[in-house]
N, C-alpha and C positions, 0 to 999 in steps of 0.2 A: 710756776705760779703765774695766774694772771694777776696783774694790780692796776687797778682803776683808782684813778685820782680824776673825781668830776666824770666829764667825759673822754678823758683820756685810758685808752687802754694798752699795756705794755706788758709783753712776755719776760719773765724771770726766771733764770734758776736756782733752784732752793739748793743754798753750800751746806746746812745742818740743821739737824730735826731733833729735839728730843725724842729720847725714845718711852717716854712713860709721859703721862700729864701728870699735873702736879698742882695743889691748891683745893679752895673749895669749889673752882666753879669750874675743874680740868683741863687747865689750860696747858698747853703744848710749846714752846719755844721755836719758833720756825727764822732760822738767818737767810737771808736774800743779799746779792748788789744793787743795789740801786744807783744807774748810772747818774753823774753829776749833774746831767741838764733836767732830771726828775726829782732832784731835790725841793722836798715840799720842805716849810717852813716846818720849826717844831711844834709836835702836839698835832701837827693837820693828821684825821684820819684818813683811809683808803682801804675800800675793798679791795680782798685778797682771795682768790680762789684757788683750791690748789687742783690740777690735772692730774689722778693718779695714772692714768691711762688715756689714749685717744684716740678714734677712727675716722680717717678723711673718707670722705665719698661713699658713705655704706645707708644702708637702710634699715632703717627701725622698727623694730611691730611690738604689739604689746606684749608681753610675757605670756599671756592667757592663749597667745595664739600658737606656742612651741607644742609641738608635740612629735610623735614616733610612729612613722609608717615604713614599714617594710626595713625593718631596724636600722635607719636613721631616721636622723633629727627633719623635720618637714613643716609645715605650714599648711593649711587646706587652704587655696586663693579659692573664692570664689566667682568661676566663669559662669554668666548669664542662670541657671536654673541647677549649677554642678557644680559640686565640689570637685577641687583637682590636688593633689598633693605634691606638694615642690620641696623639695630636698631644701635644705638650708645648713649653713654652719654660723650657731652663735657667737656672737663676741661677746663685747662688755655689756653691761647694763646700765642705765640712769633710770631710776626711781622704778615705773612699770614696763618702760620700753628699754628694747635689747636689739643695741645692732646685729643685723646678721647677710651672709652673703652667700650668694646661689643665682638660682635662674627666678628672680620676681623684681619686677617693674616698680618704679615708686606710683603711689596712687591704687594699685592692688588691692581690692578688698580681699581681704583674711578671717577666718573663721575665729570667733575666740571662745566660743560654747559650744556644749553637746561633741565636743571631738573626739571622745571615745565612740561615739555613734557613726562618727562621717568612715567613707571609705572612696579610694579613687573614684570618681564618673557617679556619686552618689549625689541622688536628688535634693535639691535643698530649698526652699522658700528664703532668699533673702530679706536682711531687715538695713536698710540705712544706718551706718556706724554714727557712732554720736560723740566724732571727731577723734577722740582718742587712738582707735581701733582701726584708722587708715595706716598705711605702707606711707613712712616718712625719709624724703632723704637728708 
């Protein structure tokens, strides 16, 4: 768990979890240590995030940009006026982007329409991504 008090931020381990939510508004029961030099007064709140999963050092593209060429998993980057297909292996996901890892650059533009139509070394009119739709690391 991460817990933010103000601008302080500190990694926790969660010791027990409900296993069902319970009430009207699904609330979950989550136990943590909090060590004694982070004791907040009572009633102070703090953001708590929980990390189900996590990947150092990897690169993210949009979901829209996965796809299957030569039965793997691939990405079309596009080079200068060509599609090119790059092999990939997804991880996790947050929200629309999904880490994954292969032979692509962070900054890459990546294909995320018309990809049933693209094929290696096929021609393509590129269009300016509109930020979402770059290679993030």
């Amino acid at each position: 768990a991460v817990v933010r008090f103000g601008e302080q931020e500190h990694r926790l381990s969660v010791s027990a979890a409900s296993p069902m939510a319970t009430g009207p508004g699904r609330t979950f029961e989550v136990k943590t240590s909090v060590p004694s030099d982070l004791a907040a007064a009572h009633g102070t709140s703090a953001r708590v995030d929980f990390l189900v999963a996590q990947v150092a050092d990897s690169l993210a593209v949009s979901h829209k940009a996965l796809t299957t060429a030569g039965g793997a998993d691939a990405v079309f980057v596009i080079d200068g006026d060509h599609a090119r297909a790059v092999p990939v292996t997804p991880g996790i996901q947050d929200g629309d982007m999904v880490a994954v890892t292969g032979e692509l650059a962070a900054g890459a533009w990546v294909a995320v329409s018309n990809l049933d139509l693209l094929r290696d070394g096929a021609s393509v009119f590129p269009v300016r991504p509109s930020g979402g739709d770059e290679v993030r690391p």
